[in-house]
C-alpha positions in Angstrom: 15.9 -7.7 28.1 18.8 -6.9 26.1 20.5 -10.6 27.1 17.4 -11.9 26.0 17.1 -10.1 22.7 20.9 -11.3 22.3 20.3 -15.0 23.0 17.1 -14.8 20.4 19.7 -13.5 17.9 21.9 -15.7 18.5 20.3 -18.7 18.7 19.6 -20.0 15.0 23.6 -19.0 14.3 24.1 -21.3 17.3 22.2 -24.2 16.5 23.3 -24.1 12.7 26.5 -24.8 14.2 26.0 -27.2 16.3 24.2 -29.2 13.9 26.9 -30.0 11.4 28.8 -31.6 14.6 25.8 -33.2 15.5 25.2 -34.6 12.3 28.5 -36.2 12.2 28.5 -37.6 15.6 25.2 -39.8 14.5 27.2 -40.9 11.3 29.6 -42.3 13.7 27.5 -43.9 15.8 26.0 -45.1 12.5 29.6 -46.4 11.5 30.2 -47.7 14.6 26.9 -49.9 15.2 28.3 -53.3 13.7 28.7 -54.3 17.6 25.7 -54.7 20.4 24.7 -57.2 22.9 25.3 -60.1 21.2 28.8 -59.5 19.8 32.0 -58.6 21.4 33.1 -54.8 20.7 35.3 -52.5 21.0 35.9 -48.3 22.6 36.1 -45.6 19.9 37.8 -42.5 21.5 38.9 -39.4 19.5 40.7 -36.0 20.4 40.7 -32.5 18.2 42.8 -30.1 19.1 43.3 -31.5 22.3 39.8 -32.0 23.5 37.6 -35.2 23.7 35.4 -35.1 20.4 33.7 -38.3 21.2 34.2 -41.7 22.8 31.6 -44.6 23.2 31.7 -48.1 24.2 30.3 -51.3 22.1 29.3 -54.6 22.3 30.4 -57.3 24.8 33.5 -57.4 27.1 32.7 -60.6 28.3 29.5 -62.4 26.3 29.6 -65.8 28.5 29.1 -63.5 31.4 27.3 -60.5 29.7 30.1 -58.1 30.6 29.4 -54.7 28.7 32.7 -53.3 27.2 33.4 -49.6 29.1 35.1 -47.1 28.0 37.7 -47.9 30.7 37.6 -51.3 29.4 41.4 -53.0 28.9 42.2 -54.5 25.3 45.8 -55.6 23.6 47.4 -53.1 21.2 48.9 -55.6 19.1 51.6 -54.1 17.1 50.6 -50.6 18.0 52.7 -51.6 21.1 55.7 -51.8 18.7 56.3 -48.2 18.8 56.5 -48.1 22.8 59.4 -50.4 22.3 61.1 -48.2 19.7 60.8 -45.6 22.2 62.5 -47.0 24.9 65.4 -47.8 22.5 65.2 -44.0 21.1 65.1 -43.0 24.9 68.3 -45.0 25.1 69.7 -43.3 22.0 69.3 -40.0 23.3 70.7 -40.9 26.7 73.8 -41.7 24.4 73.8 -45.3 25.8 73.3 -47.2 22.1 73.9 -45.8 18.8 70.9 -46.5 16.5 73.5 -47.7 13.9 75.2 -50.2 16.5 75.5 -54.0 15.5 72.7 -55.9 16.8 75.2 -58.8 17.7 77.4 -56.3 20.0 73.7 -56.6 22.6 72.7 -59.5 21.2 75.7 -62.2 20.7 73.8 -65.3 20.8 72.6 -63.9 17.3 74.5 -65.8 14.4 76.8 -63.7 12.3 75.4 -63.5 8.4 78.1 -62.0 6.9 76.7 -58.8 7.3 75.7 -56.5 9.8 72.4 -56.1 11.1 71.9 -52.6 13.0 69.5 -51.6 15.5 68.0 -48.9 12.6 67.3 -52.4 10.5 65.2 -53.1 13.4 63.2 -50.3 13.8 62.7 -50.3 10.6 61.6 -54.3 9.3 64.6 -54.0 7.2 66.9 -56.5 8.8 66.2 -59.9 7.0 65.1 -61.6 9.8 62.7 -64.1 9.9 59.8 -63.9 12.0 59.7 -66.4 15.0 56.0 -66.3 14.9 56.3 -68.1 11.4 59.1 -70.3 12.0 56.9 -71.5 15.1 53.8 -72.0 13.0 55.5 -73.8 9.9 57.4 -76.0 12.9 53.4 -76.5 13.1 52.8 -74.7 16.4 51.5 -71.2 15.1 51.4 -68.6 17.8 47.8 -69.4 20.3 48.4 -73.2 19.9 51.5 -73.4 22.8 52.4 -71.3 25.2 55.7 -69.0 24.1 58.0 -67.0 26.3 60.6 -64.7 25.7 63.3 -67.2 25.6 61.5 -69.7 22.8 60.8 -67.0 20.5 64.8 -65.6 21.4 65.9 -69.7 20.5 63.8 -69.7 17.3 65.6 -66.3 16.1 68.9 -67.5 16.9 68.5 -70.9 15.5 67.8 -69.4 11.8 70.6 -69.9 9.6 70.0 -67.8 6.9 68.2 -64.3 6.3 64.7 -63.5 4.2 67.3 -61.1 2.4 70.8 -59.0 3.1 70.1 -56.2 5.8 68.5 -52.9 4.6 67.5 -55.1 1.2 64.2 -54.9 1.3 61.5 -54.1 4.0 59.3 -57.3 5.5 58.0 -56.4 8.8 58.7 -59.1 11.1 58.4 -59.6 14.8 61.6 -61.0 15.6 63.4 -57.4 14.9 61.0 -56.4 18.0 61.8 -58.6 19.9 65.3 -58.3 19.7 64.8 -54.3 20.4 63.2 -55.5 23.9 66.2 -57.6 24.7 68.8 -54.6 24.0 66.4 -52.4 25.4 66.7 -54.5 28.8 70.6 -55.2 28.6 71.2 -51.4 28.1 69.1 -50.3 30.9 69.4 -53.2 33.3 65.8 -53.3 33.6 62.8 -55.5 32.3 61.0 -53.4 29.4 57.3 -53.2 31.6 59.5 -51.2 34.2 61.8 -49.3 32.0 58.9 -47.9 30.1 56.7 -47.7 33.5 59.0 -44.9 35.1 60.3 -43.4 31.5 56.6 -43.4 29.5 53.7 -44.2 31.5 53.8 -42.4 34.5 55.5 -39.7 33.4 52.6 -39.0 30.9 50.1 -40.1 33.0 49.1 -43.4 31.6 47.6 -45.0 34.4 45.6 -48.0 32.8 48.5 -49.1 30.6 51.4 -52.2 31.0 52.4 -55.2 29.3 51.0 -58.8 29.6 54.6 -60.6 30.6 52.5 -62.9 32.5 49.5 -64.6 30.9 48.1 -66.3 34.3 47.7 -63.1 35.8 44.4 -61.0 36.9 43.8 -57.9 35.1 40.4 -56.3 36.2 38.9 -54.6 33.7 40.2 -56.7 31.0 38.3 -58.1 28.0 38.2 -61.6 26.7 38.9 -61.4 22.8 37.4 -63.2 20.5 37.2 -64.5 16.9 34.2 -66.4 14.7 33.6 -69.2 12.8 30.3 -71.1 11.3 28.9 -72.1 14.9 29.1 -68.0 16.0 32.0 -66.6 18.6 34.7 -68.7 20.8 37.2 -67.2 22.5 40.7 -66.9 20.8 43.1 -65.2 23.6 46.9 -64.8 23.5 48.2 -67.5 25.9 51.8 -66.4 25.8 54.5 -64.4 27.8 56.2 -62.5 24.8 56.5 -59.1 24.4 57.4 -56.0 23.1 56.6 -56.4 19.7 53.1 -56.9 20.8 51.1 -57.3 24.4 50.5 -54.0 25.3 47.6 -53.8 27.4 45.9 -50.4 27.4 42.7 -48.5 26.7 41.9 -45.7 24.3 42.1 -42.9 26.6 46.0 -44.1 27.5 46.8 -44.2 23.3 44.8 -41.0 23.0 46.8 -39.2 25.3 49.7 -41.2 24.0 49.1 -39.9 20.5 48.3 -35.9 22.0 52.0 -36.1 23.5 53.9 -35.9 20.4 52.6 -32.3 19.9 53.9 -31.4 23.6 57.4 -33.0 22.3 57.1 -34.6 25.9 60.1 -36.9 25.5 61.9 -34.0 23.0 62.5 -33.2 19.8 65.6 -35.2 19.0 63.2 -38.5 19.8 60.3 -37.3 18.6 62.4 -36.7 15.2 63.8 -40.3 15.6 60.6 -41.5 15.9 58.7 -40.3 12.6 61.9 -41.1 10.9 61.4 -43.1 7.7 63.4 -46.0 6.5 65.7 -46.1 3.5 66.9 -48.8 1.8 70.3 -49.6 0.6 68.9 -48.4 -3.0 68.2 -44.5 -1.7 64.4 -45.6 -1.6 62.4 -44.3 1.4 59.9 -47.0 3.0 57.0 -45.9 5.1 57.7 -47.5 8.0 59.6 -45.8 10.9 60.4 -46.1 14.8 57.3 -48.3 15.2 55.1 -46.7 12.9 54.1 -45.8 9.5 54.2 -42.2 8.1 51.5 -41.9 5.5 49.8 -39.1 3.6 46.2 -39.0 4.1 44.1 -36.7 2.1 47.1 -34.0 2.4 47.8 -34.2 5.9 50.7 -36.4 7.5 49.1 -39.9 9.3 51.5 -41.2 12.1 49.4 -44.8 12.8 49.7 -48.2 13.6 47.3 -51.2 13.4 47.3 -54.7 15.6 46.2 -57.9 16.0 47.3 -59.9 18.6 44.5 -63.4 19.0 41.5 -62.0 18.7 42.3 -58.4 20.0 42.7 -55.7 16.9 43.7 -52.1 17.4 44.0 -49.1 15.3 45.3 -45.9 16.4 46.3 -42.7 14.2 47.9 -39.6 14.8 47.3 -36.5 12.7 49.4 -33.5 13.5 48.6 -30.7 11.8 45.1 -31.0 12.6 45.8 -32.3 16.0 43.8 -35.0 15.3 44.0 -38.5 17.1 42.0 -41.7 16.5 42.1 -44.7 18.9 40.2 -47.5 18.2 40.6 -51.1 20.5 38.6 -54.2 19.9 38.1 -57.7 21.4 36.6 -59.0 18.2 38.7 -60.6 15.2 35.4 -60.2 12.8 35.7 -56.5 12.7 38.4 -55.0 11.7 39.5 -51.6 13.7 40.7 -50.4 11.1 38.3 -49.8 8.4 36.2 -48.5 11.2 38.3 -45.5 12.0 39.6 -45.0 8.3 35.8 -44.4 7.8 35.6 -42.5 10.5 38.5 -40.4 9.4 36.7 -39.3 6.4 33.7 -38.0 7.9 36.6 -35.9 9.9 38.9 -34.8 7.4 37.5 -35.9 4.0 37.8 -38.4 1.9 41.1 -38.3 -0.8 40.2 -37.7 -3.9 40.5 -40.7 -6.3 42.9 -40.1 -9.1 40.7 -41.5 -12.5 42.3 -44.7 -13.4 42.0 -44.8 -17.2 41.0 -48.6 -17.6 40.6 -51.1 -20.6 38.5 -53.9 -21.3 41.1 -57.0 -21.9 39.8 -59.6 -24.6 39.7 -63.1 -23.6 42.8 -63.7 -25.5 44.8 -61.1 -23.3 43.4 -62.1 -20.4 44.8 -65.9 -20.7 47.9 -64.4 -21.9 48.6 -62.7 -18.5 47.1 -65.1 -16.6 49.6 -68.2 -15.1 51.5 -68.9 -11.9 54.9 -66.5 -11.0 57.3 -67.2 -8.6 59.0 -64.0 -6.8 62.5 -64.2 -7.9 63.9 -62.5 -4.4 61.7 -64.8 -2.2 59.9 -67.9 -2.0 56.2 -66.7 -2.5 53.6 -67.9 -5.3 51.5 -65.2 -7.4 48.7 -66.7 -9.3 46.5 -65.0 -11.9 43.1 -66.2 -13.3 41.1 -65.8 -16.1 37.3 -66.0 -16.1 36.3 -64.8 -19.7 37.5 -61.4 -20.4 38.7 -60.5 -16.5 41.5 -61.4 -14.2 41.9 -62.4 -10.5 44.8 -62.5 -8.1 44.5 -65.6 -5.7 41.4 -66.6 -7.4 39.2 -63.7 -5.6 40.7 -60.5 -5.8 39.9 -58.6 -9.4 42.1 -57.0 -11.2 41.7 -53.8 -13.3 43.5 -52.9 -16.3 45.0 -49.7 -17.1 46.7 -51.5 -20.7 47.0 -55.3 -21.4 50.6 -55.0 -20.0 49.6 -53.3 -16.9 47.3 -54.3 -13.9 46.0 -52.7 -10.9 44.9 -54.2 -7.7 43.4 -52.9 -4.5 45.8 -51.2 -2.2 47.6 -48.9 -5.0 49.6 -52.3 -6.5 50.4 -52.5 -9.6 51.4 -55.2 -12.2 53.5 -54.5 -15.5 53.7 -57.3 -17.6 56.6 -57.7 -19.7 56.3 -58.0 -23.0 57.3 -61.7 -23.6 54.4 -62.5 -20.7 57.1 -64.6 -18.8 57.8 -61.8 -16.0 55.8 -59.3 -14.6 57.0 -56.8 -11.4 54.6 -55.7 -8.4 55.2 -52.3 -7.6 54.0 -50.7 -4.1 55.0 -47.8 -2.1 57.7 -49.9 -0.8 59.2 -52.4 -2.7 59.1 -53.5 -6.6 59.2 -57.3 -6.6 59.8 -59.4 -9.6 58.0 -62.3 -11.0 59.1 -65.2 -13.3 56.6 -67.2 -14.7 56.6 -71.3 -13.8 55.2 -73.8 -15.4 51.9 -75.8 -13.4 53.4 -79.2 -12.1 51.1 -82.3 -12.3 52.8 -85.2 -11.2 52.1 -88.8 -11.3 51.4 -91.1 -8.8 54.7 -92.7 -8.9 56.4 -89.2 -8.8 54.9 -88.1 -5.7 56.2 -91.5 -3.8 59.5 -90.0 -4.4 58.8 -87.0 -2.1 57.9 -89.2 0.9 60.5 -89.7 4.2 61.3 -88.4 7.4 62.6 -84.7 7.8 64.4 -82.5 10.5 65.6 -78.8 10.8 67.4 -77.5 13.0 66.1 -73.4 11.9 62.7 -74.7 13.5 63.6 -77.9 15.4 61.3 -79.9 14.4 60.8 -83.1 12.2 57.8 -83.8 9.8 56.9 -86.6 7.7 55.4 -86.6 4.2 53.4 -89.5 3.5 51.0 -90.7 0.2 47.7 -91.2 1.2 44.9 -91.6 -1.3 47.1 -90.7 -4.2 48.2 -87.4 -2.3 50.9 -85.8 -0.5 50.3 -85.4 3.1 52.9 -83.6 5.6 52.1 -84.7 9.4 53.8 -81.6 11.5 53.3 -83.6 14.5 49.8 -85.8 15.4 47.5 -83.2 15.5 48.7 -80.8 12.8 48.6 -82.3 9.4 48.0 -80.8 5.6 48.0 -81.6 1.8 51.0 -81.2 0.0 49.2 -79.4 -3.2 51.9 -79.6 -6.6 52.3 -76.0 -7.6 55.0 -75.7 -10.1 57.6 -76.9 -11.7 61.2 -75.0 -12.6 63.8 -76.6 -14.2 64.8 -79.0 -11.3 62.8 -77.2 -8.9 59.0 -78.1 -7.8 56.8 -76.5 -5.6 54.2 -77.6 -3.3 51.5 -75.3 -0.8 49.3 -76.2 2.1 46.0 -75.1 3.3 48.0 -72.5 5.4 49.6 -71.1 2.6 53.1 -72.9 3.0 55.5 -72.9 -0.2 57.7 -76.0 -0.3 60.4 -76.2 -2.5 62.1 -79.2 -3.5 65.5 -79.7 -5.5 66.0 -82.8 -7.2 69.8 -82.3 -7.0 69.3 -82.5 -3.1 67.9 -84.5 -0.6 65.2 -82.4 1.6 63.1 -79.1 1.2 62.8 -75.6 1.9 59.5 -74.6 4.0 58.4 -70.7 3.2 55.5 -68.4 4.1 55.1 -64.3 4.6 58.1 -63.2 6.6 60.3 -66.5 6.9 61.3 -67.7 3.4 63.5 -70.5 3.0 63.8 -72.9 6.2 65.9 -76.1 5.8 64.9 -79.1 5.8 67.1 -82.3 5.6 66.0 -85.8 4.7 66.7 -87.9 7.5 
């Protein structure tokens, strides 16, 4: 009688708490409800304090089959693998077999020598300079899904590049290549192939029984789902046909990353990596960057965010680790439409609030200030465009993105940017958390007919092996990559004797009229040389 009278007592306290955690369950489900039968999916899995809070499967593993997604299902990490390969370096660190301040070319001597050196910490970090063989590939005009690459091509394509995106520890532009040249040391100093290294030193030790790399397209992985991206007809498949890895390819499910993430708080590889690992990068100027052994170290709404996003074909992944409120997110996905991401950074709120926006005390530009800012810049470290709009009294960045201002000097974009215009309306710097990037203005470049045929011919480089032609067709430039890859040549600018043209795919070509040929640029390979043949 008296347990009864307890329980009645009880009960109401009981169920008033159970019904917050209830509630917020359905709001992820809710948040979570962009996938079902018809649509590929993705397995949302999170841990509090060390204890499942909730994990459900979505969507489609398979739609031409009508394979549900499990949560056992098996996706690609992306570049949340990256931080598996830093470990295996730190590992290698630790056993005092590599210094993390080493040369790159004392593993790697096939690399060239750019007259300064390039450490294994400018790996870990994106601060190296290196271009990214992805992009060298695609502006060769075989991007990344479109041939099959191996560890060797994407090695040849890094070793071929005669110059750097900028001097070591410069600046920070993530970039593949560093990653992949952290698998090759990571091999030479253990004697052992990366899946088997981090097999007996990671996965098994920590139990992470559904988890290895995909070093072998061609072969059968039950369990696994077929990713996925859309255009106007509805889904096709868009899967990575390649045997790289190490900066990506990771193959793993959202239990392995959750327990993966829960491991840092057992310090199960110790301290002195675990410290290594969350270790932020600094640039030659003093300034810390976010970016560390494979991850980025954020602040999120006052607590610390140790996370990494991917995107690997049509796979995406998101996982975050929270460690003061033992918190970990995993999100994996076989569908390029939704982005991982966004999911879980809604879900994140629901879990540990949402930061409170700072006001941003804004102004309403007059049409006269808004043409004033508005123009084409050229980033005086690199080789990438920024254009500005005007429509009327408001301003756009790359003719969608609006643009707030805070004064008619200063603009804010999404992502905590900022512009600051200077005062003569001829520069303006973009400020981040990262970097501050200056911008000249240029003047637009409209060409005549018989200035374009000037541009015409045959062209090789050796940085991507490959030779293009540019052709006039129809009163326009067109540059044929090979037979099946070919884009308009669109005049950008003009700069003293320097013009500029862009593709569709967002190629920046640069053309000197004191020299035959061109430079080729795009995000995270600026400046490949091309001769006139």
């Amino acid at each position: 009688m008296k347990r009864l009278f307890l329980f009645c007592c009880l009960a109401p306290f009981m169920a008033a708490a159970q019904a917050p955690q209830a509630d917020t369950l359905a709001m992820i489900d809710k948040i979570m409800d962009k996938w079902n039968e018809q649509t590929p999916g993705g397995v949302l899995t999170i841990f509090r304090n060390g204890q499942l809070y909730y994990q459900k499967a979505f969507g489609m593993a398979d739609l031409e089959l009508q394979v549900p997604v499990t949560t056992a299902s098996l996706f690609e990490a992306g570049s949340v693998s990256k931080q598996f390969t830093a470990t295996a370096v730190l590992l290698l660190a630790n056993d005092k077999k590599l210094s993390l301040d080493d040369d790159v070319r004392k593993y790697i001597p096939e690399l060239p020598d750019y007259g300064k050196t390039i450490t294994i910490r400018h790996l870990l970090n994106h601060t190296s300079g290196l271009r990214d063989w992805g992009v060298v590939a695609g502006i060769a005009g075989w991007e990344r899904t479109t041939r099959v690459y191996t560890q060797a091509n994407a090695l040849d394509y890094i070793t071929r590049q005669k110059g750097l995106n900028h001097a070591p520890g410069e600046r920070y532009i993530y970039s593949n290549s560093n990653y992949t040249l952290l698998c090759y040391i990571a091999e030479r100093v253990s004697g052992q192939k990366l899946p088997e290294f981090t097999a007996s030193r990671i996965f098994k030790p920590l139990g992470m029984t559904h988890t290895q790399w995909r070093n072998n397209f061609r072969q059968i992985i039950p369990g696994r789902t077929v990713a996925y991206s859309k255009n106007r007809q509805g889904y096709e498949q868009t899967m990575p046909f390649e045997n790289t890895y190490g900066h990506a390819a990771l193959l793993t499910t959202t239990e392995d990353l959750s327990t993966w993430n829960q491991s840092w708080a057992k310090q199960a590889f110790g301290g002195a990596v675990g410290n290594m690992r969350t270790t932020q990068g600094v640039l030659n100027n003093g300034k810390k960057i976010t970016y560390a052994g494979g991850v980025f170290v954020n602040q999120y709404n006052g607590y610390t965010e140790i996370s990494h996003s991917g995107a690997t074909a049509g796979y995406r992944a998101w996982m975050a680790w929270y460690p003061e409120p033992a918190l970990s997110v995993v999100c994996l996905s076989n569908d390029a439409a939704t982005s991982p991401v966004v999911l879980s950074k809604k879900v994140t709120a629901l879990l540990l609030g949402s930061p409170a926006e700072k006001p941003q005390d804004t102004v309403s530009l007059t049409a006269v200030q808004a043409a004033a800012a508005a123009g084409i810049y050229r980033n005086d470290q690199g080789h990438e465009l920024l254009r500005i709009t005007a429509s009327g009294k408001n301003l756009y960045m790359a003719d969608s993105i609006r643009l707030q201002a805070s004064s008619p000097s200063l603009l804010l974009a999404p992502g905590s940017r900022k512009f600051l215009l200077a005062a003569d309306k001829q520069r303006l710097q973009l400020i981040t958390a990262d970097d501050t990037v200056t911008y000249t203005r240029v003047q637009p470049y409209r060409p005549s007919p018989q200035e374009l045929a000037g541009y015409t011919g045959t062209f090789f480089s050796e940085e991507c092996d490959a030779s293009q032609e540019i052709t006039l067709k129809n009163g326009r430039l067109l540059i044929i990559r090979h037979p099946s890859n070919k884009s308009v040549l669109k005049p950008a600018f003009r700069q003293g004797s320097i013009t500029g043209f862009t593709s569709a795919d967002q190629v920046l070509y640069l053309f000197d009229q004191r020299k035959p040929g061109f430079t080729a640029s795009s995000t995270r390979a600026e400046g490949i040389i091309f001769t006139k043949e």
